[in-house]
Every structure is written in structure tokens, then in C-alpha cells.
C-alpha positions as CSV (number, residue, x, y, z in Angstrom):
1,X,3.4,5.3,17.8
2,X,0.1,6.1,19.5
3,X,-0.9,4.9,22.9
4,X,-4.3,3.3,22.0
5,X,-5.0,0.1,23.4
6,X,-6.4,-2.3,21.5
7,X,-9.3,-4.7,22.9
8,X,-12.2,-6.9,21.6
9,X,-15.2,-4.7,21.2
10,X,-18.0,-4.7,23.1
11,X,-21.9,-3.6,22.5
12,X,-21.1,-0.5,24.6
13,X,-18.8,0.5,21.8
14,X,-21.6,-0.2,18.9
15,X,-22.5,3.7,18.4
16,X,-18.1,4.6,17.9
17,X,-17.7,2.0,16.0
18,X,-20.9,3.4,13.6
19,X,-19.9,7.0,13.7
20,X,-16.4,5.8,12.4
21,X,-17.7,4.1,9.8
22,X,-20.1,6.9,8.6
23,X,-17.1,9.5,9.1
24,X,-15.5,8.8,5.6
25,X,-16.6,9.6,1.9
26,X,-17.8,6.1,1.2
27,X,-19.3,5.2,4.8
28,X,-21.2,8.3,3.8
29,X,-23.2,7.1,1.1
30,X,-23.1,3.4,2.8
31,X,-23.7,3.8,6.4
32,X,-26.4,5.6,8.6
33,X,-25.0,6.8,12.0
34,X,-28.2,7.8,13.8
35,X,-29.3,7.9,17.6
36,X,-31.0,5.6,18.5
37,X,-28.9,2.9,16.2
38,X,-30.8,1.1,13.4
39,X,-31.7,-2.4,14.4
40,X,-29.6,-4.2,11.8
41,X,-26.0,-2.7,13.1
42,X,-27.5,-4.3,16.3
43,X,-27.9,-7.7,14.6
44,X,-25.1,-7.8,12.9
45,X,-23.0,-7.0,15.9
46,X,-24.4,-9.9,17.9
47,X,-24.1,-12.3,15.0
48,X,-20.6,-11.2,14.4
49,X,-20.1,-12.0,18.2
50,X,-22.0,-14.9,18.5
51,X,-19.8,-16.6,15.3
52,X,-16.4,-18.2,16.1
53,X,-13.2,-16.8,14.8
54,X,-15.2,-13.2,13.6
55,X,-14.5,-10.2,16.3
56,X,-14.9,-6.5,16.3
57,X,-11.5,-4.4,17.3
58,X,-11.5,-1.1,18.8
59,X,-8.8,1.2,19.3
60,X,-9.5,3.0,22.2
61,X,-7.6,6.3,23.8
62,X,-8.4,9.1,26.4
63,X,-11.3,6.8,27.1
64,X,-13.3,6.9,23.8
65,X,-12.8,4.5,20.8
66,X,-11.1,6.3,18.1
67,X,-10.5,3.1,15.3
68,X,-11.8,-0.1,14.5
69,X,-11.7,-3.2,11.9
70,X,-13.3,-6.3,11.8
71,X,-11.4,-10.0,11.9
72,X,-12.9,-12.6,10.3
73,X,-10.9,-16.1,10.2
74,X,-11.5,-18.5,7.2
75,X,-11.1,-21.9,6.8
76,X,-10.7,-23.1,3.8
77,X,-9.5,-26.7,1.8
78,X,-7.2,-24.5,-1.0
79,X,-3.6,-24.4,-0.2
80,X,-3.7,-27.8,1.7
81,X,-6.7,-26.2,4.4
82,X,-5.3,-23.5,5.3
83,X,-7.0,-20.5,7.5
84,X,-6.8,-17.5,6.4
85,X,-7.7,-14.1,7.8
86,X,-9.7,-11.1,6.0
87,X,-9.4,-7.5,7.7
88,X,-12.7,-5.4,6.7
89,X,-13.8,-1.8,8.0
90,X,-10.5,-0.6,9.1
91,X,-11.6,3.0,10.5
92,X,-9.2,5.7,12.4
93,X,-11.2,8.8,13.7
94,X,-10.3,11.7,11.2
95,X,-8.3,13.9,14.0
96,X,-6.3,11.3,15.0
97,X,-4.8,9.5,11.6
98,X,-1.2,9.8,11.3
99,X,-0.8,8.4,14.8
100,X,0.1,5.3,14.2
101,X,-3.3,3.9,15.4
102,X,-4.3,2.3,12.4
103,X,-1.2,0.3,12.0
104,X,-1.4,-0.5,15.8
105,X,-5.0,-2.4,14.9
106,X,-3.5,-3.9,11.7
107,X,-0.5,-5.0,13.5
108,X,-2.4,-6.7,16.7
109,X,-5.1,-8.6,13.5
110,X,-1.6,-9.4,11.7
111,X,-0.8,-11.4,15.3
112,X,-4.0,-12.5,16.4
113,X,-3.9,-14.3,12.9
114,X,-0.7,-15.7,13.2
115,X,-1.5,-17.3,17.1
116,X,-4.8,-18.7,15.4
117,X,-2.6,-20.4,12.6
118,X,-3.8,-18.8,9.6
119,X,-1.4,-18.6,6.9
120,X,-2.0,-15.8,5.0
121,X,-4.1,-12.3,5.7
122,X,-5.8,-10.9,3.3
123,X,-8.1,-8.1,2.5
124,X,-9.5,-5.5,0.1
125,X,-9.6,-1.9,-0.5
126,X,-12.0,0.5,-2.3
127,X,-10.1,1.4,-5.9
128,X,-11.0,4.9,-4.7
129,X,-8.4,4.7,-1.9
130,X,-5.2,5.7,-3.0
131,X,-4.1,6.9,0.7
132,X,-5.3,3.3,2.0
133,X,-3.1,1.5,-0.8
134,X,0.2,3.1,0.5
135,X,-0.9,2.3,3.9
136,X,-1.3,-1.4,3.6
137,X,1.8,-1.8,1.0
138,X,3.6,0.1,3.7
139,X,2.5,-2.6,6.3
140,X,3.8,-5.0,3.7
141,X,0.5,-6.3,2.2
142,X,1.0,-6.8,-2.2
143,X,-1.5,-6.0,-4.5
144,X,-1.6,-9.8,-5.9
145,X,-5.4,-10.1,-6.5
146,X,-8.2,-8.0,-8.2
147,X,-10.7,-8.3,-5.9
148,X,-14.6,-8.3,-7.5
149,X,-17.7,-7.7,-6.0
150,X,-21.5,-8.5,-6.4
151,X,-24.2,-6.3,-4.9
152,X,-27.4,-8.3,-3.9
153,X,-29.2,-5.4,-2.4
């Protein structure tokens, strides 16, 4: 299991946490990793901060931040009010998947749910993602949903 630590992540981190989501086929087409930043990865990041129960989580080894996903908590009146939790923008640095990072990230959102009382976690996966699938049904996660989206831009 990899030696990552796993932390909160900070505005420092902003330009990793881009370039790991631009380093995949789809983060290709969505995202643009550029120096300086675009302004609304800036936004975005200090909305998601300044929001309760949403966080940023880095991975972070030899001193650089090499995975990341995004925590969102939900409340929510269906199954008598319960919280839930979503998991979005799981990333692991190409050279360094197999490691056991990624799971170390899922694992530490998996807990972080659980102290925050949410009974269930939940999230989605691109169809295109076969790799992912086995991942998260490894983890334990069911395929119990079909998940449908809307683009508005």
C-alpha cells in the first residue's frame, strides 16, 4: 500500500490538482491545465472551500501531490434525512496507479463519511471506464443506479 498521506487540499495545491485532472482521456477534452490557471478553477476552489461539508483531497508523496477527489456531503429528507456522501474527480498521477493511492483516498472519503454520519456514499463513473468500474466494485461500491446527466453549457 503506498505511503501517500492524505490531507485537505490547499490553494497551493490548485495547479496538481488541474494537471491531474487534465492527465486522462476525458479531462483532456474537459479540462484546461494552463500556467497561469484559468480564473474559474480559482473560483470554484474557493467556493468549494468556503461551503460546509464540500473539501478537496490530495494525495501527496515525495513532496508533490500525486491524486485527488473531491467530498461533497448531502443532506437530504429521503431515507428518513439521511446524509449522504458523493466522491467526484478521483485522479491518481499516471506513473503512480497501481500503488494503492487511489484506494488510500477512497478509503480516508469512505471514513471521513462515516465520522460525519452519512449513511450511504455514493458516486458515478464515466460509462467509458471500464478500469474505474473494477476499481470501485473492488472497494465494494454496487452498480445499483444508472446515473443520467444534463449538460447546461
Amino acid at each position: 500500500m503506498s505511503g501517500a498521506t492524505i490531507r485537505r487540499a490547499r490553494a497551493a495545491d490548485l495547479p496538481a490538482i488541474v494537471r491531474l485532472l487534465a492527465d486522462d482521456p476525458l479531462g483532456k477534452i474537459r479540462e484546461r491545465y494552463a500556467e497561469p490557471l484559468p480564473a474559474p478553477y480559482l473560483q470554484a476552489f474557493a467556493a468549494i472551500e468556503a461551503q460546509a461539508g464540500n473539501e478537496i483531497l490530495v494525495a501527496e508523496a515525495d513532496g508533490r501531490v500525486v491524486g485527488c477527489l473531491q467530498l461533497t456531503l448531502i443532506p437530504g429528507l429521503t431515507r428518513l434525512g439521511m446524509t449522504r456522501a458523493q466522491i467526484e474527480g478521483v485522479r491518481v498521477e499516471a506513473g503512480r496507479r497501481g500503488e494503492g493511492i487511489g484506494e488510500r483516498l477512497v478509503a480516508h472519503a469512505i471514513g471521513a463519511s462515516r465520522e460525519a454520519g452519512c449513511g450511504l456514499v455514493q458516486l458515478t463513473t464515466d460509462a467509458s471506464r471500464p478500469d474505474a468500474h473494477r476499481f470501485y466494485e473492488r472497494l465494494g461500491f454496487v452498480a445499483s443506479h444508472v446515473g443520467m446527466k444534463l449538460a447546461l453549457t
